[in-house]
DSSP file (Angstrom, degrees, kcal/mol; ACC not computed):
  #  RESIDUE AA STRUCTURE BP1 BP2  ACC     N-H-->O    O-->H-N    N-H-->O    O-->H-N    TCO  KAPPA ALPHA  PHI   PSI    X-CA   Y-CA   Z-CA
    1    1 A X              0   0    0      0, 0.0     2,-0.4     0, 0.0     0, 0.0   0.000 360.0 360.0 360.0 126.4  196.2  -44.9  -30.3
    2    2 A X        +     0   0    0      1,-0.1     3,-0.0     2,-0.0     0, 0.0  -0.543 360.0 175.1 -40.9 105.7  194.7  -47.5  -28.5
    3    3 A X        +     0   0    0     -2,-0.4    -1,-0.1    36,-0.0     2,-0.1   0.925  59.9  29.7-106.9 -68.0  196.9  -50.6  -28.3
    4    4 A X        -     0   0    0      2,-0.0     2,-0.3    33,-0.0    34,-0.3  -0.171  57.1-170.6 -88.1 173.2  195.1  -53.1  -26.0
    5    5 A X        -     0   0    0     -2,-0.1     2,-0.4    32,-0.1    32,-0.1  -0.873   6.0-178.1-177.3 121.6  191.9  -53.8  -25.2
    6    6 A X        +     0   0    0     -2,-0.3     2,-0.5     2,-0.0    -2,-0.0  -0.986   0.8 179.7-131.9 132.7  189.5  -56.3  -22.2
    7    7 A X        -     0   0    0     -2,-0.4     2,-0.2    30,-0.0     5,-0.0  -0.989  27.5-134.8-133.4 140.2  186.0  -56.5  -22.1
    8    8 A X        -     0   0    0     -2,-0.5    -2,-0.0     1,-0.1     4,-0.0  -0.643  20.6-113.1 -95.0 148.6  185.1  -59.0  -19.2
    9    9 A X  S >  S+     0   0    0      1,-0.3     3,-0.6    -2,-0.2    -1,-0.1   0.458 113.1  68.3 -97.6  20.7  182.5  -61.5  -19.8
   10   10 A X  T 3  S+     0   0    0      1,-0.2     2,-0.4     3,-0.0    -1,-0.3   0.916  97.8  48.2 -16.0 -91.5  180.4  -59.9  -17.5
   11   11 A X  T 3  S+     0   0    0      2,-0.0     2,-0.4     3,-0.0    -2,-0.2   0.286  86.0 105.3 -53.0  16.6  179.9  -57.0  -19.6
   12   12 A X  S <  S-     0   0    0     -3,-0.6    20,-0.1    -2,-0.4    21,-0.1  -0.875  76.6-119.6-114.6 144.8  179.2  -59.0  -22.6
   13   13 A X        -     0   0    0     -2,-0.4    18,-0.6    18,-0.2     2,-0.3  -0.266  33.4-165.0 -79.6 156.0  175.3  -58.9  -23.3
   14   14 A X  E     +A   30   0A   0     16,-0.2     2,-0.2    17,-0.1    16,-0.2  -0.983  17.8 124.2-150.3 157.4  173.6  -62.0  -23.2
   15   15 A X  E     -A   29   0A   0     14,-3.1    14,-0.7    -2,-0.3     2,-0.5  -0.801  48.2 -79.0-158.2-154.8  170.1  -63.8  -24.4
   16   16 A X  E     -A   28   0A   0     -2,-0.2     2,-0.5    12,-0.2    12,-0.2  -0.981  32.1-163.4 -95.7 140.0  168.0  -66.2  -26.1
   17   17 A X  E     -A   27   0A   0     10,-2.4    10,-1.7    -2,-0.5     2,-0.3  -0.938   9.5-149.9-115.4 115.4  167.4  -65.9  -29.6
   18   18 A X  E     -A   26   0A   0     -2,-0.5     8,-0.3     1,-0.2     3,-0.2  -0.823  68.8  -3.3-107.4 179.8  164.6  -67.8  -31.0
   19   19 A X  S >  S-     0   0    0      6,-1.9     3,-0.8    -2,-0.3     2,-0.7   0.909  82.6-147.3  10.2  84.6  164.4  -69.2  -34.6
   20   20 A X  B >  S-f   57   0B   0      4,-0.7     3,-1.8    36,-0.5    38,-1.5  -0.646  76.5 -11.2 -60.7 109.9  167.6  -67.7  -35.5
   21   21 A X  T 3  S-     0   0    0     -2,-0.7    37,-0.7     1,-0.3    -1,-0.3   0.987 135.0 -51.7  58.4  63.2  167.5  -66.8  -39.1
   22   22 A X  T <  S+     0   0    0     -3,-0.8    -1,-0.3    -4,-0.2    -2,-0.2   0.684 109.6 131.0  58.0  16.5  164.1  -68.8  -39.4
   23   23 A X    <   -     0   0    0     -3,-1.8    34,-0.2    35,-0.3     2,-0.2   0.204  60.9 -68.5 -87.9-127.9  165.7  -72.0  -37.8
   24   24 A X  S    S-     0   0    0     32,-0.3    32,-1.0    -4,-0.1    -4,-0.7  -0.543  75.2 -33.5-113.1 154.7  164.6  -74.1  -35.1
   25   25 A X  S    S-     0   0    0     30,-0.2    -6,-1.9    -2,-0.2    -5,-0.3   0.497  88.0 -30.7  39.0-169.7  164.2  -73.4  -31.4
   26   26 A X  E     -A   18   0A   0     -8,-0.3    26,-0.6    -7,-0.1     2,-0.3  -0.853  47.0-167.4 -94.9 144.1  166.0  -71.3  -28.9
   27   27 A X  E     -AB  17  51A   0    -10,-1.7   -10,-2.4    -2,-0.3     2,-1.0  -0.931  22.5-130.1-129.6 129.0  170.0  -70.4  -29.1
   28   28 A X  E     -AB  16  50A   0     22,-2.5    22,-3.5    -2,-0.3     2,-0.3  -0.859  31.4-163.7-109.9 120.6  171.8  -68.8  -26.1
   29   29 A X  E     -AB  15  49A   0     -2,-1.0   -14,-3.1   -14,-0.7     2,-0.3  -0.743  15.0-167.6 -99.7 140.3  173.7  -66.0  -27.6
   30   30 A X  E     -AB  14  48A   0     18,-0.5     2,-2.2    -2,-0.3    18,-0.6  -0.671  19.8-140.3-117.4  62.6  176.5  -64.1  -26.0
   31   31 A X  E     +     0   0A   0    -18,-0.6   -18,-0.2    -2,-0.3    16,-0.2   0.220  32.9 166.2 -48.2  52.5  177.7  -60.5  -27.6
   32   32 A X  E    S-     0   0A   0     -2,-2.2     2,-0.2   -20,-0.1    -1,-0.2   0.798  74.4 -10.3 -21.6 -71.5  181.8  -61.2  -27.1
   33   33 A X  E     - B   0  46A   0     13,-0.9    13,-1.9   -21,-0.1     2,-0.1  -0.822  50.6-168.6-137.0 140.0  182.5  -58.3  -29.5
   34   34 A X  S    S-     0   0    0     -2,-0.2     2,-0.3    11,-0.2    11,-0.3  -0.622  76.9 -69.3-131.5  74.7  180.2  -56.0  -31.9
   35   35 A X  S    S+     0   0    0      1,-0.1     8,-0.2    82,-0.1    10,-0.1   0.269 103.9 112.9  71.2 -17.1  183.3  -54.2  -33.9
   36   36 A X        +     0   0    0     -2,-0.3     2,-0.4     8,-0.2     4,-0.2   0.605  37.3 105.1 -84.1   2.2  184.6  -52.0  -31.0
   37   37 A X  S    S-     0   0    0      3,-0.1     6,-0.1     1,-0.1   -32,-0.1  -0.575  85.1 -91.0 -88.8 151.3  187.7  -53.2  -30.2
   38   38 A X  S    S+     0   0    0     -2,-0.4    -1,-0.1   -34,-0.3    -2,-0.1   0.008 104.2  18.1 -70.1 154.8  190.3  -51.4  -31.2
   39   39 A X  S    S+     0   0    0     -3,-0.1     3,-0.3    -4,-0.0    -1,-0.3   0.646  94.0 103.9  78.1  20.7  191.9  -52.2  -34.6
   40   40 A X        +     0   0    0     -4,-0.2    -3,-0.1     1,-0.1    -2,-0.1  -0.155  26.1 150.3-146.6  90.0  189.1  -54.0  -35.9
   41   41 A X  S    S+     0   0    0      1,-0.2    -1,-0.1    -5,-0.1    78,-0.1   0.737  79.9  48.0 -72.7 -14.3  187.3  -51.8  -38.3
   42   42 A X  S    S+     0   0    0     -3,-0.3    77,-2.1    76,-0.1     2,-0.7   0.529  87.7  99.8-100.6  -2.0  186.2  -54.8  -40.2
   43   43 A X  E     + C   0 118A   0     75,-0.3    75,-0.2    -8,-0.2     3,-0.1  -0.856  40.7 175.6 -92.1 127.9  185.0  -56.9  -37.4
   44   44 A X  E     -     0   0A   0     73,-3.6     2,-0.3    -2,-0.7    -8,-0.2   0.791  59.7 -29.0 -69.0 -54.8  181.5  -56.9  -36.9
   45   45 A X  E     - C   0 117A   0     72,-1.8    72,-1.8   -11,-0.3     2,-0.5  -0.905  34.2-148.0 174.4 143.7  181.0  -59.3  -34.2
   46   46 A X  E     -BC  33 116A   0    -13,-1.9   -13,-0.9    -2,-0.3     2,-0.4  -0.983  32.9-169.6-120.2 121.5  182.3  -62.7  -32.3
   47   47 A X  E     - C   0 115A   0     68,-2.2    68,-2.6    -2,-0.5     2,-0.7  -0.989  17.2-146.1-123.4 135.4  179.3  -64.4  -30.9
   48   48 A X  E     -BC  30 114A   0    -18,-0.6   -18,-0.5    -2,-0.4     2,-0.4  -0.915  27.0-176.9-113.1 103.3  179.4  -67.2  -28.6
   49   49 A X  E     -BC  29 113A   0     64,-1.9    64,-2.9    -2,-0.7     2,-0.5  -0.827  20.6-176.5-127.1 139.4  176.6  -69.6  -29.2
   50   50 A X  E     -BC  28 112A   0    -22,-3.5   -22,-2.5    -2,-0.4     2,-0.6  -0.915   6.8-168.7-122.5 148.2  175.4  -72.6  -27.7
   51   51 A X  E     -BC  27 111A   0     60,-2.1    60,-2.7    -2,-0.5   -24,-0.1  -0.932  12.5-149.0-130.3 122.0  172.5  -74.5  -29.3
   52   52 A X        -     0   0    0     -2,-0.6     3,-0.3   -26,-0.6    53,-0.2  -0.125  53.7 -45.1 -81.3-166.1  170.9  -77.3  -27.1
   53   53 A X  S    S+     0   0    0      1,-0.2    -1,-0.2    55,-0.2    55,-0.1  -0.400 123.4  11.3 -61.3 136.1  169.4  -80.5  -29.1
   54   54 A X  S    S+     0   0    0     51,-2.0     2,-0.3    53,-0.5    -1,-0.2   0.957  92.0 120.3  68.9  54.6  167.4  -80.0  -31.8
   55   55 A X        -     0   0    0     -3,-0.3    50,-0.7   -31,-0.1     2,-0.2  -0.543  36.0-166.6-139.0 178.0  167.8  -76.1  -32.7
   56   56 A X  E     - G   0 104B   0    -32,-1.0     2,-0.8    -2,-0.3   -36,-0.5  -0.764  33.3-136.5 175.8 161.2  169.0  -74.6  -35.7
   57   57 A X  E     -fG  20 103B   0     46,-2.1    46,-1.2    -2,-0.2   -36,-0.2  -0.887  47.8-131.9-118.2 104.1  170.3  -71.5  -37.3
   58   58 A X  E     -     0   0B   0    -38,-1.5   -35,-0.3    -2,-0.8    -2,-0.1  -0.326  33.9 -87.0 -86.1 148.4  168.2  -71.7  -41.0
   59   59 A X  E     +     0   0B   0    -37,-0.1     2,-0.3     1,-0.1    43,-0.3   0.107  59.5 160.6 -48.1 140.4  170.1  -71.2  -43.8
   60   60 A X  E     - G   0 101B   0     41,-3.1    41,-1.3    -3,-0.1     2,-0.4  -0.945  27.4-120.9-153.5-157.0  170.4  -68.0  -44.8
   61   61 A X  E     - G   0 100B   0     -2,-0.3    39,-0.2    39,-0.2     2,-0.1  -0.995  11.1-129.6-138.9 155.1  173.1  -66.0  -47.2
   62   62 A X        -     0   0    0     37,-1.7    36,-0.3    -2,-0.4    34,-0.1  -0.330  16.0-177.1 -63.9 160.9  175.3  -63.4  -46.9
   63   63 A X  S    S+     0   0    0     -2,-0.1    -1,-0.1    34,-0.1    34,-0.0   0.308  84.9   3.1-129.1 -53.9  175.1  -60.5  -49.5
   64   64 A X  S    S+     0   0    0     33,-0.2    33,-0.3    32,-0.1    -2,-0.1   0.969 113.8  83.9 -99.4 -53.5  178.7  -58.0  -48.0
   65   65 A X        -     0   0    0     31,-0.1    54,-0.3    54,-0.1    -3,-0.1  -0.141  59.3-152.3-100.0 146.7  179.9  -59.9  -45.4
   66   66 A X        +     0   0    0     52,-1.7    51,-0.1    54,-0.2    -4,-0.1   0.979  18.8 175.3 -73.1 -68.5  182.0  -62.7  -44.5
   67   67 A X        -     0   0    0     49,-0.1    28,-3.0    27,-0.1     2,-0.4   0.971  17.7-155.1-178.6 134.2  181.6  -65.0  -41.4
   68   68 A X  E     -ED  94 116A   0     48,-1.4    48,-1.3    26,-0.3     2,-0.6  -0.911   9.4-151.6-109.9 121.7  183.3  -68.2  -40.0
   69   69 A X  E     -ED  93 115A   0     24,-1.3    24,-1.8    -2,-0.4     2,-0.6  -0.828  19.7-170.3 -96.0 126.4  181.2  -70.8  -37.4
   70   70 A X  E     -ED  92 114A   0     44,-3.5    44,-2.1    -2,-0.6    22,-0.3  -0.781  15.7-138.8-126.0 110.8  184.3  -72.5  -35.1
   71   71 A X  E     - D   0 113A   0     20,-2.0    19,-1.8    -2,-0.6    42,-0.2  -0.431  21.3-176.1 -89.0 132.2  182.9  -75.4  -33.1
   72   72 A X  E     -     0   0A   0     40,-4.7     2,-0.4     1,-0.4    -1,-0.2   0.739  66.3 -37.1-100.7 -24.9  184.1  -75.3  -30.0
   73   73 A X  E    S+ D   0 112A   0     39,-1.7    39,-2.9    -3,-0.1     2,-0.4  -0.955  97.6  66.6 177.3 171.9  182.4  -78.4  -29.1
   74   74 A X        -     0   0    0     -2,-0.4    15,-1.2    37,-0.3    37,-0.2  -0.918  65.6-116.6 108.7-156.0  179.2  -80.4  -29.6
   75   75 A X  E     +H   88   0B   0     -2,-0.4    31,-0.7    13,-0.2    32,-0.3  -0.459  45.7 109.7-178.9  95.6  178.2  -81.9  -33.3
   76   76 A X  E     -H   87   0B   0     11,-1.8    11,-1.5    29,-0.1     2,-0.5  -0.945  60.8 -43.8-171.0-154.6  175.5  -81.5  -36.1
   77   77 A X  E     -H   86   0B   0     -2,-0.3    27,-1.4    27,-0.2     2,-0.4  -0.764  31.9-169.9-119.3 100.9  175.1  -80.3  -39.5
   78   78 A X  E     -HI  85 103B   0      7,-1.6     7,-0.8    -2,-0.5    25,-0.2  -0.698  19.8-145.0-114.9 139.7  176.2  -77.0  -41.2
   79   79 A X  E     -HI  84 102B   0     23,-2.0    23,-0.6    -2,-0.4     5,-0.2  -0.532  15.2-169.0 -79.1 145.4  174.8  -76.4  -44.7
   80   80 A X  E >  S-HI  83 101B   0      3,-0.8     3,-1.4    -2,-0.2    21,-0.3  -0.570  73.5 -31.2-146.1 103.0  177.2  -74.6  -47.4
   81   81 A X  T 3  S-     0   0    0     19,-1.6    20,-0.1     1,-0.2   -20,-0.0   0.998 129.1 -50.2  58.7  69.1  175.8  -73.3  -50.6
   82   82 A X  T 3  S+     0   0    0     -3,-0.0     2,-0.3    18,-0.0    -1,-0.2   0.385 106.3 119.1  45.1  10.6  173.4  -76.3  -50.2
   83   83 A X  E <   -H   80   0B   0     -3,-1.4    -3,-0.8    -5,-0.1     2,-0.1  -0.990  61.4-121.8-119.8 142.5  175.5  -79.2  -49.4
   84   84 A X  E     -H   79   0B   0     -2,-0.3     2,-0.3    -5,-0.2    -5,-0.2  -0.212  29.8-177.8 107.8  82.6  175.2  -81.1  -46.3
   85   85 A X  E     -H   78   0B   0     -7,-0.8    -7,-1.6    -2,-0.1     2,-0.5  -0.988  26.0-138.1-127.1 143.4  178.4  -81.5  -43.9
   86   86 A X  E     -H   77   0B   0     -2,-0.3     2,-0.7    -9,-0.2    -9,-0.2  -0.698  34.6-170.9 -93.9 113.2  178.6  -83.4  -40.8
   87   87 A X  E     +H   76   0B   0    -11,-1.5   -11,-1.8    -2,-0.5     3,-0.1  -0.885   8.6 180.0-119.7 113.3  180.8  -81.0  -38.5
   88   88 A X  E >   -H   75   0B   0     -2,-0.7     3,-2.1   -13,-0.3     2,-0.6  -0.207  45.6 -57.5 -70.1 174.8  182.5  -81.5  -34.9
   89   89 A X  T 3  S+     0   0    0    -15,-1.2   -17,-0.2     1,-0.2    -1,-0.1  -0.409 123.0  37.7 -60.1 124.0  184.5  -79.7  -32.2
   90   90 A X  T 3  S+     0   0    0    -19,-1.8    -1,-0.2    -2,-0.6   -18,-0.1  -0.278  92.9 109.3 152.6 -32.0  187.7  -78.6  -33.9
   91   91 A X    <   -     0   0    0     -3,-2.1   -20,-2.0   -21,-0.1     2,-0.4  -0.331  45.1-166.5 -97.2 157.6  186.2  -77.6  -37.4
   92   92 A X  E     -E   70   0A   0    -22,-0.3     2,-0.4    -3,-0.1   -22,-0.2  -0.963   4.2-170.9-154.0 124.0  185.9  -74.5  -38.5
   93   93 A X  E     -E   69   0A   0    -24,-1.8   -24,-1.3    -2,-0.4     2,-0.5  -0.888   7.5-156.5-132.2 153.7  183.6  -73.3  -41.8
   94   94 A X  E     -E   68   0A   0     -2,-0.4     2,-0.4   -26,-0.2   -26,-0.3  -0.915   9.9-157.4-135.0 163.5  183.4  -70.0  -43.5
   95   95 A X        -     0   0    0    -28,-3.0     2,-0.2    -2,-0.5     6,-0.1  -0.927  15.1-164.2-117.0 148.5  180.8  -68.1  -45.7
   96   96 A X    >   -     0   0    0     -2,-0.4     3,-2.1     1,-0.1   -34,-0.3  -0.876  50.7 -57.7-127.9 161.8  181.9  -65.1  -48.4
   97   97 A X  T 3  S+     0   0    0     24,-0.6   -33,-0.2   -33,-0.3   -34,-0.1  -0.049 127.0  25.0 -39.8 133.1  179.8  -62.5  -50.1
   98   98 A X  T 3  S+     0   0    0      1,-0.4    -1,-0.3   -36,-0.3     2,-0.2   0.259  98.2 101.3  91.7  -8.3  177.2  -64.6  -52.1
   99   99 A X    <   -     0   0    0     -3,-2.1   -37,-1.7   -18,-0.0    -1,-0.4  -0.448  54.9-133.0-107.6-176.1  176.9  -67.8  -50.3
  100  100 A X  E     +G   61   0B   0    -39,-0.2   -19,-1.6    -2,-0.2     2,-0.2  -0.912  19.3 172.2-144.1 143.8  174.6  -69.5  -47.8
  101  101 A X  E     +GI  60  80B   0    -41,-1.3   -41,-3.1    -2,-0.3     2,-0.2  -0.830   9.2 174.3-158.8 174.6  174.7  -71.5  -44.6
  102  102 A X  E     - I   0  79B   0    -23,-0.6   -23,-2.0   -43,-0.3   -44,-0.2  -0.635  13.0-151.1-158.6 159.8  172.9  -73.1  -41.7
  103  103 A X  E     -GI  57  78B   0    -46,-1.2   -46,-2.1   -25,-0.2     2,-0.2  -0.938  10.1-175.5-140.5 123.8  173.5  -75.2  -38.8
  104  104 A X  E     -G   56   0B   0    -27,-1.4     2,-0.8   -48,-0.2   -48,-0.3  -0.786  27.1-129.9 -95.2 147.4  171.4  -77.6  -37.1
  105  105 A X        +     0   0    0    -50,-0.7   -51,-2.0    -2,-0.2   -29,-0.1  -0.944  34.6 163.5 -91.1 134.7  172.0  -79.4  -34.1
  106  106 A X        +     0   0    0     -2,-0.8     2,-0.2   -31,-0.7   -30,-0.1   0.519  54.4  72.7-102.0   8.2  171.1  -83.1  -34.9
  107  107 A X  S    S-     0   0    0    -32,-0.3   -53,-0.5     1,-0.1    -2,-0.1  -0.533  90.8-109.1-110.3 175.4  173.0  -85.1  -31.8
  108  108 A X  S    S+     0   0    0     -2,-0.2   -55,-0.2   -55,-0.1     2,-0.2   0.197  90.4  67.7 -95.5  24.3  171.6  -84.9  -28.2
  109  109 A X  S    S-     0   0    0    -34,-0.2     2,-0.2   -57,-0.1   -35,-0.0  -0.532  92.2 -76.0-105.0-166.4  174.3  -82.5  -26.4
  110  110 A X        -     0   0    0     -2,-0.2     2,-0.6   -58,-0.2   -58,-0.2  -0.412  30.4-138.8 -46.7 133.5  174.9  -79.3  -26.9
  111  111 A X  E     -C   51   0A   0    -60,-2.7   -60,-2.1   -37,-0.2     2,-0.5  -0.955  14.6-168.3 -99.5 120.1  176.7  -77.3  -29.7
  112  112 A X  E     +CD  50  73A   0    -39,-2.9   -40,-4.7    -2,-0.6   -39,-1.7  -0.896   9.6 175.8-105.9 122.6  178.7  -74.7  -28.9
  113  113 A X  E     -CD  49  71A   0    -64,-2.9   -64,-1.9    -2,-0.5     2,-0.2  -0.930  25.5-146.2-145.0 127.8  179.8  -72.4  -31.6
  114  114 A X  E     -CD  48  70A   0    -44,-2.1   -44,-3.5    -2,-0.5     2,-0.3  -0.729  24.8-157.9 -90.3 138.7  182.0  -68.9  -31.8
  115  115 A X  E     -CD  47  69A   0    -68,-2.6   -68,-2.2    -2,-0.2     2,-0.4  -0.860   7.2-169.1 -77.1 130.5  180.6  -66.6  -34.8
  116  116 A X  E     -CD  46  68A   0    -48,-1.3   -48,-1.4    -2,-0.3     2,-0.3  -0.986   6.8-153.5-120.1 153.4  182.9  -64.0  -36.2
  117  117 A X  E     -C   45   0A   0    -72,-1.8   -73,-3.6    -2,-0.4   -72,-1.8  -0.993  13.0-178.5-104.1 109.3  181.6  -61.5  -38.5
  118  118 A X  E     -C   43   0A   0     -2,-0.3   -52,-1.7   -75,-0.2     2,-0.7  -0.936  20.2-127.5 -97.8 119.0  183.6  -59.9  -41.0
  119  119 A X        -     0   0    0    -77,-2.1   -54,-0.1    -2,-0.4   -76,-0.1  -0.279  60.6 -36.1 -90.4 121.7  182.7  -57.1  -43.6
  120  120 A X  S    S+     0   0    0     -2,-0.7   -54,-0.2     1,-0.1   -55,-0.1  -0.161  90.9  79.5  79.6-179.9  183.3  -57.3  -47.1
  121  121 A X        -     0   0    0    -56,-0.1   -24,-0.6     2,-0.1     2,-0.1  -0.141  69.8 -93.6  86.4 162.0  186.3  -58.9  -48.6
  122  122 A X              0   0    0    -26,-0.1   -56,-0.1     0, 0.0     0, 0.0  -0.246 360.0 360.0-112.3-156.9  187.5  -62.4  -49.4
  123  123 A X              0   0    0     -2,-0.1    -2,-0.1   -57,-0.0   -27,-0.0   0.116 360.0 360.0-132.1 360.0  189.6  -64.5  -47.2
């Protein structure tokens, strides 16, 4: 059994995404992880996203899955089950099966923000 694991960030695919989930603009996406490292049959993917001014990743909902936004730095505005939060670097939001988010950036940096994707499950 496989104990350890590196992928170099070389090897990690990388692109622009536009209107992410029907939002706004272009997002530069980064494929950290898509499930294969070992021991994580319930990780999907860790995506490392930066969103320049004025972008957004429109709302959209989960149906199986879980996922957590952790802003690594930047600022703007992540939607949850429809309400409205003003979020910075530190803060950390999650979605479960049946709920909805989005994120906008509304400031004039950058946002940079790691996705993890989990399947199924609560937290």
């Amino acid at each position: 059994m496989q104990t350890t694991f590196l992928r170099k960030k070389a090897d990690m695919p990388s692109e622009h995404i536009d209107r992410c989930h029907e939002g706004s603009g272009a997002i530069r996406w980064v494929g950290v992880l898509d499930g294969e490292a070992p021991g994580g049959e319930r990780l999907q993917f860790i995506h490392d996203d930066v969103m320049p001014p004025c972008t957004s990743i429109g709302v959209h909902r989960h149906t199986s899955d879980q996922e957590y936004y952790y802003i690594v730095s930047g600022r703007g505005v992540m939607t949850l089950d429809g309400r409205e939060y003003e979020v910075a670097a530190g803060d950390i939001t999650a979605v479960l099966p049946g709920g909805s988010h989005g994120l906008a950036n509304n400031s004039d940096g950058d946002l940079r923000v790691i996705v993890i994707s989990v399947a199924g499950g609560t937290a």
